[in-house]
Legacy VTK file of the C-alpha trace (Angstrom):
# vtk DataFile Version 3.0
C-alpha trace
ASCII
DATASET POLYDATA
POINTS 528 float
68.672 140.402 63.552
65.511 142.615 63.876
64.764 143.715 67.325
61.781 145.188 68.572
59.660 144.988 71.933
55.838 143.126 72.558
54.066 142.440 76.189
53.570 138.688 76.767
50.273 139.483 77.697
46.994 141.142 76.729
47.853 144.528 77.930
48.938 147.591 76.385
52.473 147.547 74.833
54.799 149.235 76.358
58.142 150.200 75.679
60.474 150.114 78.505
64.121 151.965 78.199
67.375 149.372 78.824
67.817 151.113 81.299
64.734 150.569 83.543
63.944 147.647 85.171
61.481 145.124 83.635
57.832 145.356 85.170
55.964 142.196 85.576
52.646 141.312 87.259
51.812 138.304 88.594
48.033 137.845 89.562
47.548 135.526 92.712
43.777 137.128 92.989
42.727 135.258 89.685
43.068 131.882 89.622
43.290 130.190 86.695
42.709 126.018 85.950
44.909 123.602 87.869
48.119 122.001 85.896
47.519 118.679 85.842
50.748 116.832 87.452
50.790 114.891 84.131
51.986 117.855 81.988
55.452 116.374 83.379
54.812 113.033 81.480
57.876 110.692 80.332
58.024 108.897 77.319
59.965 105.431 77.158
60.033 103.394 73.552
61.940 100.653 72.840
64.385 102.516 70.814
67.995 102.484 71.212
69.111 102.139 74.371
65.781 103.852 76.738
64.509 100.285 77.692
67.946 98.112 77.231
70.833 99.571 78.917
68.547 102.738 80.172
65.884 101.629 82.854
66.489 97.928 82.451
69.946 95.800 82.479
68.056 92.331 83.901
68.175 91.151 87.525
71.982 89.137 86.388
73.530 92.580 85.339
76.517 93.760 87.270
75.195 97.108 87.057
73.687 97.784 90.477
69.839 97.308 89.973
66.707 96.511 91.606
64.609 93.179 90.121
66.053 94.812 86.777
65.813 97.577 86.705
68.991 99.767 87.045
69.404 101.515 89.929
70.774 104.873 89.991
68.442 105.685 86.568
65.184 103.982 88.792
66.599 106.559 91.582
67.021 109.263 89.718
62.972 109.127 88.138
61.954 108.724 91.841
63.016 111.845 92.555
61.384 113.435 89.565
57.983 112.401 90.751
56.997 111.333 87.472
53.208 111.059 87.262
52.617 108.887 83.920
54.635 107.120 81.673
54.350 106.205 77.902
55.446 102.432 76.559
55.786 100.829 74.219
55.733 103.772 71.936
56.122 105.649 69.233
56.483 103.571 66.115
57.743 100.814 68.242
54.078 100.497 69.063
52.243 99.252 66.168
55.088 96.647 65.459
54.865 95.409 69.043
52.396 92.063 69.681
52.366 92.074 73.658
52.269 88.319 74.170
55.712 88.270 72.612
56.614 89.931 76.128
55.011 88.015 78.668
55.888 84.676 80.390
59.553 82.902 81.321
61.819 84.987 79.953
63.911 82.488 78.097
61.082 81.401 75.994
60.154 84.893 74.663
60.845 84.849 70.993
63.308 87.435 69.876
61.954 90.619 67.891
63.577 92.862 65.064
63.369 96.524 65.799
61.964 97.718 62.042
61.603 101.557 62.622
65.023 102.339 65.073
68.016 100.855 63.300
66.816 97.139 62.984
68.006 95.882 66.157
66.681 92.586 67.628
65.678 92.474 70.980
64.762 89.458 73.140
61.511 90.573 74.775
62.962 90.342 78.745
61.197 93.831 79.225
57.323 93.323 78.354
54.207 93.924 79.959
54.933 93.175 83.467
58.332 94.630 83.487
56.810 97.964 82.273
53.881 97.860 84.603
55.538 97.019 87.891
58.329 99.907 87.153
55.574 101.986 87.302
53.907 100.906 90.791
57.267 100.783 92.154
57.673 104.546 90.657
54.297 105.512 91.731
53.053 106.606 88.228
49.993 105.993 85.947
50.655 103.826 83.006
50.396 105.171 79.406
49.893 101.784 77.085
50.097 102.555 73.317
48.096 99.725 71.702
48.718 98.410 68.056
46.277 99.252 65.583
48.611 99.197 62.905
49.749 95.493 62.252
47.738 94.447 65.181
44.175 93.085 65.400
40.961 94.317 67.703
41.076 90.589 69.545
45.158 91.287 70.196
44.223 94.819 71.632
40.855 93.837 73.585
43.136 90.301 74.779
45.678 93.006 76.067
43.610 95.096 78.479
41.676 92.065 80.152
44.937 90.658 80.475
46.490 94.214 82.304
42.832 94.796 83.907
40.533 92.392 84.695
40.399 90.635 88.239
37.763 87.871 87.647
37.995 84.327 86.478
38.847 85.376 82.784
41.171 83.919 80.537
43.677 86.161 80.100
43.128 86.744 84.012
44.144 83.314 84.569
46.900 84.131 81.878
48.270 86.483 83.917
48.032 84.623 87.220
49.719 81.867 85.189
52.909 84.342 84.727
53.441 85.209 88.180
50.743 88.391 88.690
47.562 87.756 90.533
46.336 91.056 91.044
45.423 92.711 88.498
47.352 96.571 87.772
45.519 100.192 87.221
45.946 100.629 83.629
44.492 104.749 82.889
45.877 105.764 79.952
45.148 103.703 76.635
45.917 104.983 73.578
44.329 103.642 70.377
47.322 103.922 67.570
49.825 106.260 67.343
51.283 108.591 64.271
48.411 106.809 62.186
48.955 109.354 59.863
52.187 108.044 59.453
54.469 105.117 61.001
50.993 103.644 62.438
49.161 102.631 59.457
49.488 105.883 56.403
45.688 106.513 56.941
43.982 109.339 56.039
41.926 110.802 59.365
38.532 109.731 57.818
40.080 106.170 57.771
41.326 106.229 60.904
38.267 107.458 63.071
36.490 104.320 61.549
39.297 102.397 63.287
39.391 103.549 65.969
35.491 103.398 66.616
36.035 99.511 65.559
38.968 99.186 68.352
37.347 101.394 70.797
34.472 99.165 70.691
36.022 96.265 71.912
38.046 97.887 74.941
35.632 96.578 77.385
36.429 98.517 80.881
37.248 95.385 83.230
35.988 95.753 86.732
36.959 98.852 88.839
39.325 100.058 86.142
38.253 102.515 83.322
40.092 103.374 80.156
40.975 107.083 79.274
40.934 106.297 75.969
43.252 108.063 73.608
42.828 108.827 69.943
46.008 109.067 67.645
45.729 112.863 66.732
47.821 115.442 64.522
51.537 116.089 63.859
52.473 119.609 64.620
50.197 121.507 61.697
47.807 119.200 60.934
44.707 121.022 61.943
42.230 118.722 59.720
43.478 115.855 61.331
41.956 116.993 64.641
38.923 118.611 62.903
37.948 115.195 61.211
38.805 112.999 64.437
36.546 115.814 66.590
33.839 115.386 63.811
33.946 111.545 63.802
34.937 110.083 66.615
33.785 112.836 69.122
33.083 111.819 72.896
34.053 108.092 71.982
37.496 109.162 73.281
38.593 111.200 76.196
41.789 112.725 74.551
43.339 113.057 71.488
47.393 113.666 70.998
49.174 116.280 69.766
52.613 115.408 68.315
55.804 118.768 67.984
59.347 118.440 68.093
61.847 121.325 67.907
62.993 120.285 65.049
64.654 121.738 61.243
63.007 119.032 59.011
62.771 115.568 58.582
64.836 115.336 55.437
68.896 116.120 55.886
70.845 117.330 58.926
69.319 118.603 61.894
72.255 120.304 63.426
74.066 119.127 66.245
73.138 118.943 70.173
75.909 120.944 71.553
77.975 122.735 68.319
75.779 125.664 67.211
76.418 129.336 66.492
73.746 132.200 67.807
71.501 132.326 64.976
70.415 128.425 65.322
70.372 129.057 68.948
67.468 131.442 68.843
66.247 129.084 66.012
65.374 126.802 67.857
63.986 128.468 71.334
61.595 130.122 68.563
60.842 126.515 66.808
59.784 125.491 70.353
57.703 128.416 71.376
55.314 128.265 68.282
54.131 124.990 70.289
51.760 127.615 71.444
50.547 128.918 67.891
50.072 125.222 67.101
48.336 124.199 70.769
45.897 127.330 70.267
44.811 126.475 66.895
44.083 122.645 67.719
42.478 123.659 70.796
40.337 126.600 68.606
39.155 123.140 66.657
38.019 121.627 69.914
36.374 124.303 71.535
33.766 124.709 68.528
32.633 121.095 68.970
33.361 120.035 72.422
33.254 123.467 73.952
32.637 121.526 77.602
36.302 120.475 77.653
35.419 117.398 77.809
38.068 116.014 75.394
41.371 116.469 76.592
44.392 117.441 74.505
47.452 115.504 75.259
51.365 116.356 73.666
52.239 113.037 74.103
55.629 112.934 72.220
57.733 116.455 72.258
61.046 118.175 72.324
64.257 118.715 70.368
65.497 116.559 67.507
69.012 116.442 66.984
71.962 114.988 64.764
72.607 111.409 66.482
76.299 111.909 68.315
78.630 110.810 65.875
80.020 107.094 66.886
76.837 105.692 68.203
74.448 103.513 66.549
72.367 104.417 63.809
68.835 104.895 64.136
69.260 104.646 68.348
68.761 108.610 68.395
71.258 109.053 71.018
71.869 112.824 71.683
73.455 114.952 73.900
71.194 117.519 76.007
73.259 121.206 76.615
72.257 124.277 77.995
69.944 125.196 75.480
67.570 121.759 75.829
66.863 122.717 78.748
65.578 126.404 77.849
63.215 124.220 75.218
61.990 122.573 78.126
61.435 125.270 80.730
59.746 127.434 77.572
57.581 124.482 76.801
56.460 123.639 79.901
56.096 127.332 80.989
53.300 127.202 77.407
51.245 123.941 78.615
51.019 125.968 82.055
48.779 128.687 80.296
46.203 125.356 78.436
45.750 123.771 81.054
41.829 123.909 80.876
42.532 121.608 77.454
46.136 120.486 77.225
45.880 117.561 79.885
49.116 115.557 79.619
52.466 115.871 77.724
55.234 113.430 77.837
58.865 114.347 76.661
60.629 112.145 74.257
62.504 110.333 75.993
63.372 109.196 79.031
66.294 107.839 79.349
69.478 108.046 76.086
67.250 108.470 73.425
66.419 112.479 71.743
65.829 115.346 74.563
65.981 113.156 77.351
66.294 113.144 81.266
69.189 110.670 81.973
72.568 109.438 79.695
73.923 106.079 80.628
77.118 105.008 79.078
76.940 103.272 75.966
79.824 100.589 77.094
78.245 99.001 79.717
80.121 100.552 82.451
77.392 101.465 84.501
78.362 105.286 84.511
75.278 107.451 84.549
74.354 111.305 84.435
71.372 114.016 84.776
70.922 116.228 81.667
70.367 119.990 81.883
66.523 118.967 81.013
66.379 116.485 84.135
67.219 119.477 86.039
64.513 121.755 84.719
61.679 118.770 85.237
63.544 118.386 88.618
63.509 122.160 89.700
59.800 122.680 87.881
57.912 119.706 90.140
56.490 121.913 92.622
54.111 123.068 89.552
51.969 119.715 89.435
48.648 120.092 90.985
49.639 124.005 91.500
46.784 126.090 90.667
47.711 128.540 87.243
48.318 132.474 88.051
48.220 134.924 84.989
51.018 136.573 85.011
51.832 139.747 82.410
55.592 140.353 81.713
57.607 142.593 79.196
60.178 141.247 77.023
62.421 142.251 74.229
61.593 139.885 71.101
64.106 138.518 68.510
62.529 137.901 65.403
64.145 134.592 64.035
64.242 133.541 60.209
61.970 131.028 60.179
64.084 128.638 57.652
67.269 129.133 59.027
68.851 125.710 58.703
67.035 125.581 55.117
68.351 129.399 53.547
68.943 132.003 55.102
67.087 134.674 53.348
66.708 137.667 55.441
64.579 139.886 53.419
61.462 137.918 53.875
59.456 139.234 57.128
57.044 136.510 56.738
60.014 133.891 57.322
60.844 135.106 61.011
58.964 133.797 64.338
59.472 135.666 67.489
61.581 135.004 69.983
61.087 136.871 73.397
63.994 136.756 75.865
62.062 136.352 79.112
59.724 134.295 80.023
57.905 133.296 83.183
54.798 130.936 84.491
53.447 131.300 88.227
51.056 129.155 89.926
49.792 129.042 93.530
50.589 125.529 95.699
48.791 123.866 97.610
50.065 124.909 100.736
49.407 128.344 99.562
52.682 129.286 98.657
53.599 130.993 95.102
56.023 128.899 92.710
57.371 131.571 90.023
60.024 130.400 87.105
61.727 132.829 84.995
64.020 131.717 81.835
66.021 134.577 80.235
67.205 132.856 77.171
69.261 135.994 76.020
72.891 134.867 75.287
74.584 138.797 76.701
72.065 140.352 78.957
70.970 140.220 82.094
67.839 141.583 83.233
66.300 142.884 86.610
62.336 142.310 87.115
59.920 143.998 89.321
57.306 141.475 90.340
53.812 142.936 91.374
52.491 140.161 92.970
49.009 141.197 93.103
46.180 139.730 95.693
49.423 138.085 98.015
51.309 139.524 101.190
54.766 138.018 100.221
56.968 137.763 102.906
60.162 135.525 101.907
61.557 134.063 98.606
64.033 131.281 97.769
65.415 129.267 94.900
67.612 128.039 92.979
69.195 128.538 89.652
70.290 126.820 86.588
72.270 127.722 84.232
76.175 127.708 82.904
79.226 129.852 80.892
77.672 129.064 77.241
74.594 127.539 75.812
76.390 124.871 74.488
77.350 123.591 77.963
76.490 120.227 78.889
77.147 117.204 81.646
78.614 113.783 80.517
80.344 110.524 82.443
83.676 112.915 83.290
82.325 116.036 84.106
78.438 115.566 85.505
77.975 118.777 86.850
78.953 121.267 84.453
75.033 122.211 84.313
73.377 121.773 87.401
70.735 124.033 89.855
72.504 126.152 92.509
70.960 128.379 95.562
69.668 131.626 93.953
70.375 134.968 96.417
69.715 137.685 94.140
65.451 137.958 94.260
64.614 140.561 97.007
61.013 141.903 98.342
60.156 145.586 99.507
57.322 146.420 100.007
55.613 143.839 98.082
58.085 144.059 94.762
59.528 140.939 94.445
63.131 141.918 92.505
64.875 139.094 90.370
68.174 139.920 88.906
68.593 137.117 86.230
71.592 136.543 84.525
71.802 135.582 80.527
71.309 132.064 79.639
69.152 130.908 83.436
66.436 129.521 84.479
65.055 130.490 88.023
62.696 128.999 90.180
61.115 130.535 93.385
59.374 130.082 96.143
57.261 132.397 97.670
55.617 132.832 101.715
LINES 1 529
528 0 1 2 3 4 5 6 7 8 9 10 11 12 13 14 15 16 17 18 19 20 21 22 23 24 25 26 27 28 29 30 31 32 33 34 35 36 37 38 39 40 41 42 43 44 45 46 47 48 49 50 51 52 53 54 55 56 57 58 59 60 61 62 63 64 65 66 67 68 69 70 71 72 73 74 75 76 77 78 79 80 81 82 83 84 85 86 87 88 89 90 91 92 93 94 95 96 97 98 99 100 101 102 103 104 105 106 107 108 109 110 111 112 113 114 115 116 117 118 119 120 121 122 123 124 125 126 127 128 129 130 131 132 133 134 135 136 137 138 139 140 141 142 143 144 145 146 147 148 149 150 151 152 153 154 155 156 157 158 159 160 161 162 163 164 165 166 167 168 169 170 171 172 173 174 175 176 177 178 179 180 181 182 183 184 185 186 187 188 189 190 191 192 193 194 195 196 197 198 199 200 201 202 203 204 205 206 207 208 209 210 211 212 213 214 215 216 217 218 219 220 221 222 223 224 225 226 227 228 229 230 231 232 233 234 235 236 237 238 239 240 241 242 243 244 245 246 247 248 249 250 251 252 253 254 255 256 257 258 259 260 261 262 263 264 265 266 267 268 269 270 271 272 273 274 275 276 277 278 279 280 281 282 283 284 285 286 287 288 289 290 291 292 293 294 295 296 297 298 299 300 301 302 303 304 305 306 307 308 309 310 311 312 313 314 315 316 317 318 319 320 321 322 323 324 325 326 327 328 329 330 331 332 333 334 335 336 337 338 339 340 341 342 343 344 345 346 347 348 349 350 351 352 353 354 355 356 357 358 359 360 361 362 363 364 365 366 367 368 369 370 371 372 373 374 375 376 377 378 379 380 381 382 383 384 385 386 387 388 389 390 391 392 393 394 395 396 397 398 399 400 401 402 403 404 405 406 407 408 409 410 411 412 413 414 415 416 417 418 419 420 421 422 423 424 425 426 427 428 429 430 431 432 433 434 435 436 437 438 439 440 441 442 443 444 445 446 447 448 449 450 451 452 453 454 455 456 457 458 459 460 461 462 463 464 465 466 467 468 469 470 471 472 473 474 475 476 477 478 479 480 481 482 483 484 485 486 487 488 489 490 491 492 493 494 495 496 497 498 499 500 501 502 503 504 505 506 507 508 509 510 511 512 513 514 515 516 517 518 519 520 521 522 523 524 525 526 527
């Protein structure tokens, strides 16, 4: 592969020997925006086995649960602070008619899965299921309403029946099926992939629908709607233009859809049985997420150049081969080593946008594409933490952290860009780079400095000089992730293969903070 050296900043480039250390500069004196504790946003669709057999097995399982919910997974988010979550989807979303899911459980009519592998479902896990995991988990609702097959009553019915406290029907509805007080429902979004799954529309099409829909989401009392518009898939840069042009301050945020992904025709490759090339593949496929976010954002600065429309990457991460064995159309994947350097390299991006970017939720939560959590697919009631619950885990002192620049030095692989399609290696224009360190600082609220560091190289460590500019550092700790090959992962017999461990090796001297990082880790510090 090519090699050659940039700065992942805007400073001059240098050209450091292998044998010096790497300099690095992180800038405490000039505070950037705050990142938003939603950036760490889950996603949970009913697809596969996320809602059934992932964060609900019914209050009659003999899984250990609580009203439902299973116990360990419920556990497990708790500890990941998880600030919003997205239900009922995805594609899942404009199939889904939420009265099917409210009421005794017994009389909920049953409901065939059309987009994930035509299951049929019974409905136990609806509206109020979704809505009092999340009080009990102490996050904000995301509810993705149906514009596709739905209607503007269904969708307006919906939030008075969530929202609204007074002597209204679906108020009295709700009261009806066990709920008197009505919840905090944020997050709406109008639609999703209505460029595709959600309707086929052309963007001109759609901003008429949504201005239609939007019209009728009356806000009910206390609670007000940040309403969402469906946006673009990955490239799509009209899409946003149009829905900027059309729709404009009628919504608050518009979404943003990129997977790490080779195509959405053939074989994807596998989760955890990959050679070097589509390693670096795909840690290059995930860092163009900030190409992509710039551009969008470049869109929304010319006409809202206030900020006052947010940009959310509501669905994102890898897209594997399902494991062989399991069901069809469930996306059930395995999450190694290198799933959790997309994650860390993603997140470490959204840190930088934070004046636009203003929520992101993985796909998914729980068994389903890059997730946070396996459970056992027998019913056994086994469960374990991926390498990507560990990152999300290790990376929550970052939410409501205040962005530091930070300018760092990196060798760069250049990657062929179609690697999975041909791999023609004579074309410069096919490669994206692929820089073997990254880092993102940000200063917490209790004044402390929270610094991670990936080095996604598979054979070289590295040593970095911090300069921590505008901040009298006087201890460090942390911990580290990371594991023999890239390909590592945890599963029912052996959870811990990939898991965070106390980090010794970051030293300060006269205000040089020192980092030896191994190959294939992910570090995170703290800093008095």
């Amino acid at each position: 592969m090519k090699r050659l050296f940039i700065t992942l900043s805007i400073v001059a480039l240098t050209l450091p020997s292998l044998a010096d250390n790497v300099k690095a500069t992180i800038h405490a004196d000039q505070a950037g925006a705050k990142i938003n504790r939603e950036i760490y946003g889950q996603f949970s669709e009913h697809l596969g086995s996320c809602i059934y057999g992932g964060l609900w097995v019914g209050e009659n399982s003999q899984i250990p649960n609580i009203k439902g919910y299973r116990k360990d997974v419920f556990e497990a988010l708790k500890a990941l602070k998880i600030p919003v979550m997205r239900w009922p989807g995805g594609c899942f979303a404009d199939d889904y008619h939420w009265m099917d899911g409210i009421g005794p459980k017994d009389q909920r009519p049953s409901l065939r899965n059309n987009n994930w592998g035509g299951t049929i479902e019974d409905n136990s896990f609806g509206t109020h299921e979704f809505l009092n995991l999340c009080e009990m988990l102490g996050c904000e609702p995301y509810i993705s309403g149906n514009v596709g097959s739905g209607t503007v009553k269904e969708m307006a019915q919906w939030v008075e029946y969530m929202t609204s406290d007074g002597d209204t029907p679906m108020a009295r509805l709700r009261r009806q099926n066990g709920r008197d007080k009505a919840w905090k429902v944020k997050y709406f979004g109008i639609g999703n992939e209505a460029w595709g799954c959600g309707g086929n529309m052309t963007p001109e099409y759609y901003s008429n629908e949504y201005r239609k829909f939007n019209t009728y989401l009356r806000d009910q009392g206390e609670n007000h709607l940040y309403r969402i518009a469906s946006g673009a898939s990955d490239y799509d840069y009209n899409w946003t233009k149009v829905l900027m042009q059309n729709i404009g301050r009628q919504m608050n945020g518009i979404s943003l859809h990129y997977y790490t992904c080779s195509g959405w025709e053939g074989p994807k490759g596998t989760a955890t049985n990959f050679d070097n090339d589509q390693y670096y593949w795909a840690l290059a496929k995930c860092l163009e997420i900030e190409e992509v976010i710039k551009k969008h954002k470049a869109i929304m600065d010319e006409i809202d150049p206030e900020n006052k429309i947010g940009l959310l990457v509501d669905e994102w991460g890898t897209w594997w081969d399902e494991e062989p064995g399991t069901i069809p159309g469930h996306l059930y994947q395995q999450n190694a080593l290198r799933d959790a350097f997309v994650a860390a390299l993603s997140l470490n991006v959204f840190h930088k946008y934070t004046d636009r970017v203003k929520m992101t939720n993985i796909a998914q939560v729980v068994n389903v594409l890059q997730s946070m959590i396996l459970t056992d697919q027998e019913g056994t009631g086994h469960m374990v933490l991926t390498p990507t619950y560990h990152v999300f885990e290790m990376y929550t002192p970052f939410q409501e952290a205040t962005y530091l620049p930070l300018d760092l030095e990196s060798e760069v692989k250049a990657v062929s860009r179609g690697y999975y399609k041909e791999k023609k290696k004579d074309l410069d224009e096919g490669y994206r780079p692929c820089p073997l360190l990254s880092a993102s600082a940000a200063k917490t609220q209790d004044g402390s400095i929270v610094l991670a560091i990936t080095n996604v190289s598979l054979d070289k460590d590295q040593t970095i000089d911090f300069n921590i500019a505008g901040f009298n550092a006087k201890t460090v700790s942390g911990r580290i992730l990371t594991s023999k090959e890239a390909d590592d992962f945890n599963d029912f017999k052996h959870p811990n293969v990939v898991a965070p461990k106390a980090y010794q090796d970051a030293k300060l001297n006269k205000g040089v903070l020192t980092v030896k990082i191994p190959a294939k880790s992910i570090i995170v510090l703290n800093i008095k």
